[in-house]
C-alpha positions in Angstrom: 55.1 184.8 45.2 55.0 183.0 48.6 57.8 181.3 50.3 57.2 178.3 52.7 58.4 180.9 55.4 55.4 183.0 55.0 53.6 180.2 54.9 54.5 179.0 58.5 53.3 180.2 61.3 56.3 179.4 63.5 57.4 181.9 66.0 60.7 180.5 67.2 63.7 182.8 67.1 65.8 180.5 64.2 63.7 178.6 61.7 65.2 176.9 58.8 63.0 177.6 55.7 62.1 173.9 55.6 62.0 172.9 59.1 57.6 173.0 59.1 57.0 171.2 55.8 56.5 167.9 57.6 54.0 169.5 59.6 50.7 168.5 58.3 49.2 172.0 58.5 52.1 173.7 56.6 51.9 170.8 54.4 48.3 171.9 54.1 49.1 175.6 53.3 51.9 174.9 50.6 49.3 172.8 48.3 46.5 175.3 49.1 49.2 178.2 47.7 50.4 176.0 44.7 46.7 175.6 43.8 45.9 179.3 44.3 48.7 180.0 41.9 50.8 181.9 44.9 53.7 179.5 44.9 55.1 178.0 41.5 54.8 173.8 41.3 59.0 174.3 40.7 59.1 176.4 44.1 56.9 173.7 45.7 58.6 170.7 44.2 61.8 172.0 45.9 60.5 172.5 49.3 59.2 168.4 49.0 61.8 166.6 47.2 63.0 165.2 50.1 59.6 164.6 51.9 59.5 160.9 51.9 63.2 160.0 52.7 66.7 162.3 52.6 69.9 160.0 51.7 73.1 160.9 54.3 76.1 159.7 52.5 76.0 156.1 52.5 74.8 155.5 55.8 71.3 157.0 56.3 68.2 157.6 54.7 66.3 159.8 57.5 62.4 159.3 57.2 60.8 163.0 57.1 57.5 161.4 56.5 57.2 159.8 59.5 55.6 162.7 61.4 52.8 162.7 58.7 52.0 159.3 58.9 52.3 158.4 62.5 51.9 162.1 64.2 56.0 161.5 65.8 59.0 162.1 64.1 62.0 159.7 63.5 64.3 159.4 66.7 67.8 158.4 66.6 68.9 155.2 68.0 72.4 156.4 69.1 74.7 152.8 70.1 76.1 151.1 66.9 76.8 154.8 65.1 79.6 157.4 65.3 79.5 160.7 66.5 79.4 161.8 63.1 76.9 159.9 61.4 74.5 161.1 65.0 75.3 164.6 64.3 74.6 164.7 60.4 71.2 163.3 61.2 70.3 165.2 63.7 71.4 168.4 61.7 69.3 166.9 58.9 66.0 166.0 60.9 66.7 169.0 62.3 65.4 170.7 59.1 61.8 169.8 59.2 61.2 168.9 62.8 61.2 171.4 65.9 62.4 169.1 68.6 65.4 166.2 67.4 66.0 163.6 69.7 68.7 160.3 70.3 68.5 158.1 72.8 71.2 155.6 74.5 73.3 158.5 74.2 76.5 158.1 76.4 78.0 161.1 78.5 81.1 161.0 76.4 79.4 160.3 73.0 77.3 163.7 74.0 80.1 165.6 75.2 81.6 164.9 71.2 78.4 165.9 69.9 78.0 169.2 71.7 81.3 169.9 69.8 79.2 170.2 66.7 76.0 171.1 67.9 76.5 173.6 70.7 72.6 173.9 71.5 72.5 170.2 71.8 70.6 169.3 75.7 71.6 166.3 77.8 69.0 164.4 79.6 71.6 162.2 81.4 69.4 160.0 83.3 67.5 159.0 80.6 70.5 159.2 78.5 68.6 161.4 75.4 70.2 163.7 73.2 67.9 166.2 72.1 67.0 169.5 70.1 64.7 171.4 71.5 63.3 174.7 71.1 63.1 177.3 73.5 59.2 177.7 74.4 58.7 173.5 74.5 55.3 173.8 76.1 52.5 170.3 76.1 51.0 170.5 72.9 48.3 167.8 73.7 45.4 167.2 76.1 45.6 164.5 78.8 48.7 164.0 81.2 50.5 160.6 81.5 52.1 159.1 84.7 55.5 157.4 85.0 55.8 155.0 88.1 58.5 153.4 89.0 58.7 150.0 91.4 62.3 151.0 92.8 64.9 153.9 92.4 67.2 151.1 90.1 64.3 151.8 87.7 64.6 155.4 86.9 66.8 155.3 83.9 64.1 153.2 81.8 61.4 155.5 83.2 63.1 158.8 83.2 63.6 158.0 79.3 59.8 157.4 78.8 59.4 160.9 80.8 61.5 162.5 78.7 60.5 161.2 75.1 56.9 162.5 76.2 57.8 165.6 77.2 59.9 165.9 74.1 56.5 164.9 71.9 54.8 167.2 73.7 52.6 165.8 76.7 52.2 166.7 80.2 54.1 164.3 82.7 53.8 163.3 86.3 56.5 161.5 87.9 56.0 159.2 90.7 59.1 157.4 92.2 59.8 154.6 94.2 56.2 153.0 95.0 56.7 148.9 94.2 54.8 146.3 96.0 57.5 145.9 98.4 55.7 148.8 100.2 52.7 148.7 98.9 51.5 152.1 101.6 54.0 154.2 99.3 51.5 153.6 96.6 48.2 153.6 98.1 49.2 157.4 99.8 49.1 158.4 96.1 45.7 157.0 94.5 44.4 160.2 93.9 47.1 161.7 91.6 46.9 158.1 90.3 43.3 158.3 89.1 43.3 161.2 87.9 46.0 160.4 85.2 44.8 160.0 81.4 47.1 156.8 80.8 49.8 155.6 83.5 53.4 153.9 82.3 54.5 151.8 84.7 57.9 150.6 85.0 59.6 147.6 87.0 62.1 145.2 87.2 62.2 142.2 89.9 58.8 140.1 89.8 57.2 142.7 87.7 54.3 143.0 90.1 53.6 146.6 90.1 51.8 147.5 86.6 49.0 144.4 87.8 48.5 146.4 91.1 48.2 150.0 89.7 45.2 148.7 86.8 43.4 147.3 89.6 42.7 150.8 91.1 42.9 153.3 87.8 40.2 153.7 85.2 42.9 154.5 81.9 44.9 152.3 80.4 48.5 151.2 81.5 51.5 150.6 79.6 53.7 148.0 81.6 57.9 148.2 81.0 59.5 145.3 82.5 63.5 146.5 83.3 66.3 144.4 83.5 66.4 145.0 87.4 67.3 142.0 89.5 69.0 139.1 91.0 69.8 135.9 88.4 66.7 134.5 88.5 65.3 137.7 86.8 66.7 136.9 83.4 67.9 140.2 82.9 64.1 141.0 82.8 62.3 138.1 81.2 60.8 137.3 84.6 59.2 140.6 84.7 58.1 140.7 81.2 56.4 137.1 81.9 54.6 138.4 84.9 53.0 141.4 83.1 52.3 139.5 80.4 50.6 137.0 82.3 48.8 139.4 84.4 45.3 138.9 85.8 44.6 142.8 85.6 42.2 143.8 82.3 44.0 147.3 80.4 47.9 146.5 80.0 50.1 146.9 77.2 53.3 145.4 77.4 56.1 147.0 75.9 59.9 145.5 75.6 62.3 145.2 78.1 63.8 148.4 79.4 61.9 150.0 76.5 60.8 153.4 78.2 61.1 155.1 74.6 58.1 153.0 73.2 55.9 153.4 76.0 56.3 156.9 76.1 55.1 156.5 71.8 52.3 154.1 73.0 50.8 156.3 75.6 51.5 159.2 73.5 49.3 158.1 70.6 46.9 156.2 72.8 46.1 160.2 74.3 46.4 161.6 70.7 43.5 159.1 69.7 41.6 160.0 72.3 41.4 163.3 71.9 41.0 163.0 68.0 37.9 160.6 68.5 36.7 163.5 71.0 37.4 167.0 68.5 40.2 168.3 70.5 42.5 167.5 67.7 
């Protein structure tokens, strides 16, 4: 008889025996061995009975399909819950998933947390909680770039950084490099163009992202941020601008929403390298 940890081929030190099933080649394996006759339908059945969605109390209902279907797993969103209900999903992503992560995570709400999960990491700049094992290494092709207009901006683009290092991309930080002074960014157009897909993040006019997809080749993902005087809107002005721009290749994402730009770039490179048999 085979067991699903046989049936992984994951070489961290601790592995829960479900914490691979939501990996599509496990996946894979497990229904190869139940139709070979090596593992029992009863054995199987137990591994997946809580495949599509686990219930938490009466609070949760943690999606462990999601990595199947969209090639990321669920992430947290941490304001609006307790320290408990963050740690019993985490513990119960945890499971299937090699890296956990919440974002909008507080100092002090992470400081409770580490209480209960001791091997939890703090990205405090970008404000993500996270799981994470201990070889993390870029498990797909193609590197994205972060820019940022101004040095106000790093919280929204360290968090995109992050949640693609976390999925498992290669990043490039580049700091500090709005229109403002526009030589900052034109010393670096050659790191520039040879990014796969560049995030760009900016609050003020929103001016950058428009500049930067006038001189790359790869598409851009635009964050507007909720940097700047009144007149700003807490952002709108900026999201208007690189909505409106004249530039051909931009995505827009949500205000200050570095997490889904990191996602968009993330399966705009996973795409990529699907269409070209890297994946």
């Amino acid at each position: 008889m085979v067991s699903l940890c046989q049936l992984c081929d994951n070489k961290r030190e601790k592995c829960p025996s479900a914490i691979a099933v939501t990996q599509p080649d496990v996946l894979r394996s497990l229904l190869t061995a139940v139709a070979q006759g090596h593992l029992s339908p009863e054995a199987a059945f137990d591994q997946l009975k809580y495949l599509e969605f686990e219930p938490i109390e009466d609070f949760a209902k943690v999606d462990h399909h999601r990595t199947l279907r969209t090639g990321f797993p669920e992430v947290i969103w941490g304001p609006g819950k307790t320290v408990n209900q963050i740690v019993q999903i985490m513990r119960s992503l945890h499971q299937r998933n090699p890296v956990v992560m919440a974002t909008r995570i507080e100092p002090a709400i992470y400081e409770q947390i580490r209480h209960q999960l001791p091997m939890a990491l703090y990205y405090d700049l970008a404000r993500i909680c996270a799981l994470v094992p201990l070889n993390l290494v870029p498990q797909h092709p193609g590197t994205i770039g972060v820019l940022t207009a101004g040095t106000a901006d790093l919280p929204v683009a360290e968090e995109a950084a992050v949640t693609a290092e976390l999925s498992g991309f290669q990043v490039q930080r580049l700091w500090d490099v709005g229109v403002a002074g526009l030589h900052r960014l034109l010393r670096h157009q050659q790191l520039i163009r040879d990014l796969d897909v560049v995030i760009v993040v900016a609050g003020m006019e929103g001016a950058l992202p428009s500049v930067v997809a006038g001189l790359v080749d790869c598409p851009i993902v635009a964050v507007p941020t909720s940097i700047g005087y009144g007149a700003s809107f807490q952002g709108l002005a900026a999201l208007l601008t690189m909505l409106n721009s004249c530039a051909a290749g931009i995505g827009v994402v949500n205000i200050d929403n570095g997490f889904g730009a990191a996602v968009l770039a993330g399966q705009i490179l996973r795409t990529a390298a699907r269409l070209d048999g890297r994946e």
